[in-house]
C-alpha positions as CSV (number, residue, x, y, z in Angstrom):
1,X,308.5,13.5,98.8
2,X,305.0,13.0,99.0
3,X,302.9,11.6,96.0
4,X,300.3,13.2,94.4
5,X,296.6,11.8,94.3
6,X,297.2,10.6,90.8
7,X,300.7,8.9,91.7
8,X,299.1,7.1,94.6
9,X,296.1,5.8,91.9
10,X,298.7,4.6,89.5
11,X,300.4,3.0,92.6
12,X,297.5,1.2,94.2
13,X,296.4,0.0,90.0
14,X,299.8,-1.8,89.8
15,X,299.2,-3.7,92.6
16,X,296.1,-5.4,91.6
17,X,294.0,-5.8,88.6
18,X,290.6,-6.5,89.7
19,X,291.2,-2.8,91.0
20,X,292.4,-1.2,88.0
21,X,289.5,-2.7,86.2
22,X,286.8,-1.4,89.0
23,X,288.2,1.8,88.7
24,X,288.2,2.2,85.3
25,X,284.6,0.9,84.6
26,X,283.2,3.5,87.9
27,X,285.4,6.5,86.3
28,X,283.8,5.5,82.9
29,X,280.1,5.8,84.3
30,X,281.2,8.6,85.8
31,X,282.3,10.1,82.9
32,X,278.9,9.9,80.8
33,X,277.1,10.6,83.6
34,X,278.6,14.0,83.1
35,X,278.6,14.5,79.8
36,X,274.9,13.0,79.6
37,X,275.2,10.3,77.6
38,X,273.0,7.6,78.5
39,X,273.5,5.9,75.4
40,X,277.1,5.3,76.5
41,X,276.2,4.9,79.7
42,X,274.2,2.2,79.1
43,X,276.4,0.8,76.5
44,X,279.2,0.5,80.0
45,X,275.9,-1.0,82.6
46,X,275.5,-3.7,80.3
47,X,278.4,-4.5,78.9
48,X,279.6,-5.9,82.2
49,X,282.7,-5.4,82.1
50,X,285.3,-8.3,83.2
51,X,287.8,-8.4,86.1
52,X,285.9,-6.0,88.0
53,X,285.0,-6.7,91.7
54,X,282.1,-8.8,93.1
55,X,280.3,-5.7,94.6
56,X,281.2,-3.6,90.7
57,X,279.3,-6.4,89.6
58,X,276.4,-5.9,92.1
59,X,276.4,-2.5,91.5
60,X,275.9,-3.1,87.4
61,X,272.9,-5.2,88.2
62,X,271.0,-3.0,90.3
63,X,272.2,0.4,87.9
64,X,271.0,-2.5,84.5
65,X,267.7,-3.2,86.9
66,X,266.9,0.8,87.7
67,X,267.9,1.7,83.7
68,X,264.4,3.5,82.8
69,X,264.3,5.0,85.5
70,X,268.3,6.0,85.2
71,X,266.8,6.8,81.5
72,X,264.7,9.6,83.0
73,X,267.6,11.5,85.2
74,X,269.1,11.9,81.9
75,X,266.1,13.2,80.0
76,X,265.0,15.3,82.3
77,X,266.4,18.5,84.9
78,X,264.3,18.0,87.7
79,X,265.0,17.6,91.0
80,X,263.7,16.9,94.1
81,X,266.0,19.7,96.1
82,X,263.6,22.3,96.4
83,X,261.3,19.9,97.9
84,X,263.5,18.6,100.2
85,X,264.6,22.5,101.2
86,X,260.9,22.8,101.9
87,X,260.5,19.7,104.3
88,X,263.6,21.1,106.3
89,X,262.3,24.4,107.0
90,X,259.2,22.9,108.4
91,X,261.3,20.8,110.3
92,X,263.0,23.8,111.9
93,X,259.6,26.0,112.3
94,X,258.2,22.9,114.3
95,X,261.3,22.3,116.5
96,X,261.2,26.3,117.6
97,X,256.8,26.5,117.1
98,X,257.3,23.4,119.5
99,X,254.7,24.5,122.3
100,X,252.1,26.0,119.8
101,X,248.6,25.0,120.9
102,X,246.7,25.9,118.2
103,X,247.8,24.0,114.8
104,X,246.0,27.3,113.5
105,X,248.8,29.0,114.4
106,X,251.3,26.5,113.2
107,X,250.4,26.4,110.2
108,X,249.9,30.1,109.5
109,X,253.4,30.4,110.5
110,X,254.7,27.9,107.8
111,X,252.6,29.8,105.2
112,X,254.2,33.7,106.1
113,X,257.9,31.8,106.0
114,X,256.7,30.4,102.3
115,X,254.8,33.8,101.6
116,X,252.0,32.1,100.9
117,X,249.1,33.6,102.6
118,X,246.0,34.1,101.0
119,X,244.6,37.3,100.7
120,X,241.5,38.2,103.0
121,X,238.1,37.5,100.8
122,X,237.1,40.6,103.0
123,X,239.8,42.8,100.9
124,X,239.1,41.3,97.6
125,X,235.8,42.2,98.1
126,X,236.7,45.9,99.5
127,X,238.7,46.5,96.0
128,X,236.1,44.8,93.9
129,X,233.7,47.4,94.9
């Protein structure tokens, strides 16, 4: 019969602590993370917890080092996603634009994929009038 995921995690934590205890303080962090709780979360970092691992410990240090900044990812809903969305598609428009000799024409080509073309002063001035 084959075990489940959880059968095989209670498995492997019977067969050594240091383990059991890693897993437990990474599933904690976890935990808050989720539930956005940095004041637990922070509790956990610097607790440091015993019997975990030597790189658990490592990890505690750099996440109790990086805290403010940890602080903020909690505060605040940013993200840099959209960003990084916006980067790729360049990416992609240069590999196919790859040729272009005029950087006019490059960039003009970035701006109609981001619909961000400016309107033609000539026009404004047509509708002003």
């Amino acid at each position: 019969k084959p075990m489940t995921e959880t059968e095989v995690i209670d498995y492997l934590e019977t067969l050594d602590p240091t383990l059991t205890a890693t897993y437990n303080v990474y599933q904690t962090l976890l935990f808050h993370s989720q539930r956005n709780d940095f004041d637990a979360f922070k509790h956990v970092v610097e607790s440091m917890p015993e019997g975990v691992s030597s790189l658990m410990t490592t990890s505690l240090k750099t996440l109790k080092k990086h805290l403010p900044r940890i602080e903020n990812t909690f505060k605040y809903s940013f993200s840099n996603g959209p960003l990084e969305g916006t980067i790729n598609k360049i990416k992609v428009i240069k590999r196919v634009a790859y040729g272009y000799r005029s950087f006019w024409n490059f960039k003009h080509r970035i701006l109609v994929s981001f619909n961000l073309t400016q309107k033609s002063t000539s026009a404004i001035a047509d509708r002003a009038a």
